[in-house]
C-alpha positions in Angstrom: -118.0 -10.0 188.6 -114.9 -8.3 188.3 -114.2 -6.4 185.1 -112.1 -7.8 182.5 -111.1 -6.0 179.3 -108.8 -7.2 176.9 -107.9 -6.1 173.7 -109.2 -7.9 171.4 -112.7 -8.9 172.0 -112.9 -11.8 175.0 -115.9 -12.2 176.5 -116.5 -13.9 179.7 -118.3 -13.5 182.9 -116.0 -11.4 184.6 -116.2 -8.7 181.5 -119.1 -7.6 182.8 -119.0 -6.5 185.8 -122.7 -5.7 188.2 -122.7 -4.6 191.5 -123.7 -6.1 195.0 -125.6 -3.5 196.1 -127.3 -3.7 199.8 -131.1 -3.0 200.4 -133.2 -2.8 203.5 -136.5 -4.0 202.9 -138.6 -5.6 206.0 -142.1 -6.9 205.3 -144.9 -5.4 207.4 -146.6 -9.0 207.2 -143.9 -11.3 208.4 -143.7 -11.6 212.5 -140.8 -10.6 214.3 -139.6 -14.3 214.7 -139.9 -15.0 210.5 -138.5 -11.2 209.8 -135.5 -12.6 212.1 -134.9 -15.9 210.0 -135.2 -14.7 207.0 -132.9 -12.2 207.9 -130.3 -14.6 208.7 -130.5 -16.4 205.7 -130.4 -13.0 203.9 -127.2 -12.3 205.8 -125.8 -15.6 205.2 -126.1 -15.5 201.6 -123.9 -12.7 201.8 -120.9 -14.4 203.8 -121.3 -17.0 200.6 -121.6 -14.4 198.3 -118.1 -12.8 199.8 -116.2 -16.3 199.4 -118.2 -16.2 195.8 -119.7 -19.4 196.7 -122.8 -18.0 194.6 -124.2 -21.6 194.3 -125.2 -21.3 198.4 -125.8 -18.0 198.4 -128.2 -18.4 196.0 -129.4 -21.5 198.1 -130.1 -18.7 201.7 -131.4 -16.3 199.5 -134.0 -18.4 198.2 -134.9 -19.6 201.7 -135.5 -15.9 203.0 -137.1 -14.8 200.3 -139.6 -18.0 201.1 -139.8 -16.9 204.7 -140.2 -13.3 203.9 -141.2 -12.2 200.2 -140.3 -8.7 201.8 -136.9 -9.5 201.5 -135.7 -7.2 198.8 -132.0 -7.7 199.4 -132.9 -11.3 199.1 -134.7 -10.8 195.8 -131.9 -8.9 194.4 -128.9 -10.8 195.3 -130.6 -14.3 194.4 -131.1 -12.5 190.9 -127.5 -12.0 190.9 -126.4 -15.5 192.4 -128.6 -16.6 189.4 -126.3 -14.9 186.7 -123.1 -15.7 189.1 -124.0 -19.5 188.6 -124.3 -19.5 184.2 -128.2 -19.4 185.5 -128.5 -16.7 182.6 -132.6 -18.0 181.4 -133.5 -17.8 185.2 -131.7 -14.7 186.2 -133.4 -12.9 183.4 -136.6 -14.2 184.5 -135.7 -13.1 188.4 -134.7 -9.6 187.0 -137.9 -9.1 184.9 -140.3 -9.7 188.1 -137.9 -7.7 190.1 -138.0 -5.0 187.8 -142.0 -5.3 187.5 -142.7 -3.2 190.4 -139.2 -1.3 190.5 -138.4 -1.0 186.5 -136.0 1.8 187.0 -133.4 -0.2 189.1 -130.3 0.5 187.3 -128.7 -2.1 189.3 -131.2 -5.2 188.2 -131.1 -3.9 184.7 -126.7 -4.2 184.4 -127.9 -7.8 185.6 -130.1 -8.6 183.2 -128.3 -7.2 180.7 -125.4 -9.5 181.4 -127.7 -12.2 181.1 -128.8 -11.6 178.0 -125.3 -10.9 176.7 -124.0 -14.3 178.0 -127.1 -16.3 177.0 -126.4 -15.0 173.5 -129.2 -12.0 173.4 -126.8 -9.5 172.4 -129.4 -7.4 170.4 -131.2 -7.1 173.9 -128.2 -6.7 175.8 -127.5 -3.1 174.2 -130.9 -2.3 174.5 -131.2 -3.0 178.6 -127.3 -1.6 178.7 -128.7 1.6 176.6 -131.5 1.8 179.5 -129.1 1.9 182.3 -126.6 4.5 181.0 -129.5 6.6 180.7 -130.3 5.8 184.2 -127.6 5.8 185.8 -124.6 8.0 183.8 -122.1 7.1 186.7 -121.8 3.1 186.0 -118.8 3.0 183.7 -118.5 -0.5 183.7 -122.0 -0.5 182.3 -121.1 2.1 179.6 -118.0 0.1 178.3 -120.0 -3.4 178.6 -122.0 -1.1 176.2 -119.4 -0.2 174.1 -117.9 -3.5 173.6 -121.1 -5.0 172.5 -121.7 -1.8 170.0 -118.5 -2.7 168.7 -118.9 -6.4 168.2 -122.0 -5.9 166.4 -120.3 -3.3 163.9 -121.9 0.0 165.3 -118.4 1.3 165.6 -118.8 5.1 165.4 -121.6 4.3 168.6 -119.1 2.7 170.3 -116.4 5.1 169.6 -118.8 7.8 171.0 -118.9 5.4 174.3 -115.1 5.3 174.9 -115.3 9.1 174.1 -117.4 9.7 176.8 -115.4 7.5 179.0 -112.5 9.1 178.7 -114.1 12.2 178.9 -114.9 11.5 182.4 -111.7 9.4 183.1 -109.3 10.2 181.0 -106.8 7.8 181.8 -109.1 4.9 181.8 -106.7 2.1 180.0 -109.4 -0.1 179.0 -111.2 2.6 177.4 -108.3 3.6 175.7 -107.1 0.2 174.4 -110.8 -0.7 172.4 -110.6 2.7 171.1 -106.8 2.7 170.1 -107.7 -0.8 168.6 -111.3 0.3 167.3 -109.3 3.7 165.7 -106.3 0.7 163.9 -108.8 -1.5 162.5 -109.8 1.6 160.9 -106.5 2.2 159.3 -105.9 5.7 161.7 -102.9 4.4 163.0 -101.3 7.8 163.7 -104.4 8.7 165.6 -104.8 5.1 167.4 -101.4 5.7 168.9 -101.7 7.8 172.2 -104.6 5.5 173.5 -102.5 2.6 172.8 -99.9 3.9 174.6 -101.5 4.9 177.3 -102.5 1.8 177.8 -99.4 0.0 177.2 -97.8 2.6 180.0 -100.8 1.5 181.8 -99.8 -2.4 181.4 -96.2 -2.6 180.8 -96.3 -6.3 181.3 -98.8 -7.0 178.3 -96.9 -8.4 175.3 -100.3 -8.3 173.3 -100.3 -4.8 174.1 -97.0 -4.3 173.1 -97.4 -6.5 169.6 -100.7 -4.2 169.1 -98.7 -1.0 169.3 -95.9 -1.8 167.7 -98.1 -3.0 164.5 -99.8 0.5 164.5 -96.7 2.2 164.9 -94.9 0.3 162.0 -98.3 1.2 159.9 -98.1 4.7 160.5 -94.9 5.1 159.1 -92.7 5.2 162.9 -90.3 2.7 162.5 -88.0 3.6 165.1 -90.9 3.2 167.8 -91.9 -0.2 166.3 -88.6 -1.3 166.6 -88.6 0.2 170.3 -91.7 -2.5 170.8 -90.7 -5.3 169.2 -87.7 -4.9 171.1 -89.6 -4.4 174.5 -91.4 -7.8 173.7 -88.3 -9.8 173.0 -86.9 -8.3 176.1 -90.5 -9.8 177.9 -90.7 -12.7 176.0 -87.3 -14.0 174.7 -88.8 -17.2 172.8 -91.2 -15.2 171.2 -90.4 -16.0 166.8 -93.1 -13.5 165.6 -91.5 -10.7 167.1 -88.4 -11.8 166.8 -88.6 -12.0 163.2 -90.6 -8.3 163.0 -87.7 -6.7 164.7 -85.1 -8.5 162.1 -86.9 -7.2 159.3 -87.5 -4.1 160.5 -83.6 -3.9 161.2 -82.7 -5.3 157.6 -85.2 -2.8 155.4 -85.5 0.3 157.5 -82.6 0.8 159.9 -80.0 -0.9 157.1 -78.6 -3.0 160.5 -77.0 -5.7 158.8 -75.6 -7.3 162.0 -78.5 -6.8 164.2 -80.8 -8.0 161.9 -78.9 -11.2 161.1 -78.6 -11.6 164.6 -82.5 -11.5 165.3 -83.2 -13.1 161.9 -81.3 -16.4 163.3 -83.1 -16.1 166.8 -86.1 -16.1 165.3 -85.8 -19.5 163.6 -83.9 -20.9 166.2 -87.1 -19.8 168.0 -89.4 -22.1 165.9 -89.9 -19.4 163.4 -91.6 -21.3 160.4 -93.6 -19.1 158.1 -92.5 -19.5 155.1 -95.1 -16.5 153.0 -93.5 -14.0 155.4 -90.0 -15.2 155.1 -90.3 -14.7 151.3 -91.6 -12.0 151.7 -88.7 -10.3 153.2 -86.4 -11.2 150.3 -88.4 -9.3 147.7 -88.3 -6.4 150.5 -87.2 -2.7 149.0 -83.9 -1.6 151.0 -83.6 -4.9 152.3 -79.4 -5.1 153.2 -77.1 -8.0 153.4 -79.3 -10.1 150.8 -77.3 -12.9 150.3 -76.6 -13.7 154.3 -80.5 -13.6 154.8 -81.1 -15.6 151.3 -78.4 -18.4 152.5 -80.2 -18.1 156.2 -83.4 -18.6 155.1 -82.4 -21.3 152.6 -80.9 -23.5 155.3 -84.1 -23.3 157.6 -85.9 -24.4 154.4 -88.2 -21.2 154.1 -87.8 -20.1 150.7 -89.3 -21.7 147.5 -87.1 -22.4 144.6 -88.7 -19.3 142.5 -88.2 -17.0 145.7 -84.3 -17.8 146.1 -83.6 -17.3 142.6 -85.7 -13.9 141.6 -84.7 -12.1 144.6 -81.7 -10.0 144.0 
């Protein structure tokens, strides 16, 4: 499972991310002939497991652990395959007999916790995900899955301290950086949510949510030249984009008093498909707001502002 981290909160399987790891177990019991087989389906779940064809995988693990319940690798990877498949109730129960005789295996336990997590056991989640931090203080991915879950279940200060010690370790983790940028914002510390929001926006220069995030902090905390700077970035990314389009006109029209660059961005965006009509009238009643009666008759013609609107506004 390959780690995915977005900014807002998107869970999926591939946001949490566990680890193949390889054991060599052999069973004393089995003959040489059984050992052999069950070694070969053992290795052949693995080729599956490498073209993420977990469904057989999980199919020649099961046989080798049938031939040889000595097959640890086997045990382990099936539990996996299980969890790989959206077999989240059975690979819980895999992990749990697994971890009966080996309940410290960090590895088994990030499994189980994602299991828990995707079959809607959050509350558990943390705790397993808790357990394995402890155990093993080198899985990141683990300690972010933990984080993200903290945070999703309102323990933000616990999952602040989680991206702290993160970043602490890596500082210029972007994921890290973007939940706590976003986790600092939703707090209203813009001017302190800034640096990990850029980081991760130098990080992902191709991310227009990234952009849109940063350039909403950085119009809260008072830097309107750096908002623009964003808004203008995502325009230059994604031309057809209204929202921004209109931010960057309004911006123009009430902080940077540019009359014919905010026209000009105020007419994109509706020829965009900009349509919100609370925001438009919005801007009319703006303080500072320049060339009034080109943006009342522009917003008139697209039908955006109310009767009332058109004739209090200056």
């Amino acid at each position: 499972m390959t780690a995915h981290r977005p900014g807002s909160r998107r869970f999926s399987m591939a946001s949490f991310t566990v680890i193949l790891v390889f054991m060599v177990a052999c069973s004393s019991c089995a003959t040489d002939q059984s050992l052999r087989q069950a070694t070969g389906w053992t290795e052949l779940g693995n080729a599956w497991a490498e073209l993420g064809r977990w469904d057989k995988a999980g199919e020649a693990w099961s046989k080798a652990i049938a031939i040889d319940p000595g097959q640890g690798v086997a045990s382990y990877n099936l539990t996996r395959a299980l969890a790989e498949a959206g077999k989240y109730d059975e690979a819980i129960a895999r992990s749990d007999e697994y971890l009966a005789s080996d309940p410290d295996n960090a590895a088994v336990l990030s499994i189980k916790a994602y299991a828990l997590h995707k079959a809607g056991r959050d509350g558990e989640a943390i705790i397993v995900y808790e357990r394995v931090v402890v155990l093993n203080g080198g899985d990141a991915a683990s300690a972010f899955n933990l984080a993200v879950l903290l945070d999703a279940a309102g323990r933000r200060p616990e999952a602040l301290a989680r991206y702290d010690e993160i970043l602490a370790v890596r500082p210029d983790d972007p994921a890290a950086s973007l939940r706590k940028g976003l986790l600092l914002a939703a707090s209203g510390e813009n001017e302190a949510a800034l640096p990990y929001l850029e980081r991760y926006v130098a990080a992902n220069p191709g991310s227009v949510e990234a952009l849109r995030t940063l350039a909403a902090a950085r119009e809260r905390a008072g830097r309107f030249a750096d908002a623009m700077d964003s808004y203008t970035a995502i325009v230059a990314k994604a031309p057809d984009d209204p929202a921004a389009l209109f931010a960057l006109a309004r911006l123009r029209l009430t902080v940077a008093a540019d009359e014919a660059g905010g026209l000009e961005a105020l007419k994109s965006a509706i020829a965009k498909g900009f349509k919100d009509e609370a925001r438009a009238q919005e801007l009319m009643t703006s303080p500072g707001l320049v060339a009034v009666a080109a943006v009342r008759a522009i917003l008139e013609q697209a039908g955006l502002l109310s009767e009332s609107t058109a004739q209090d506004s200056p």
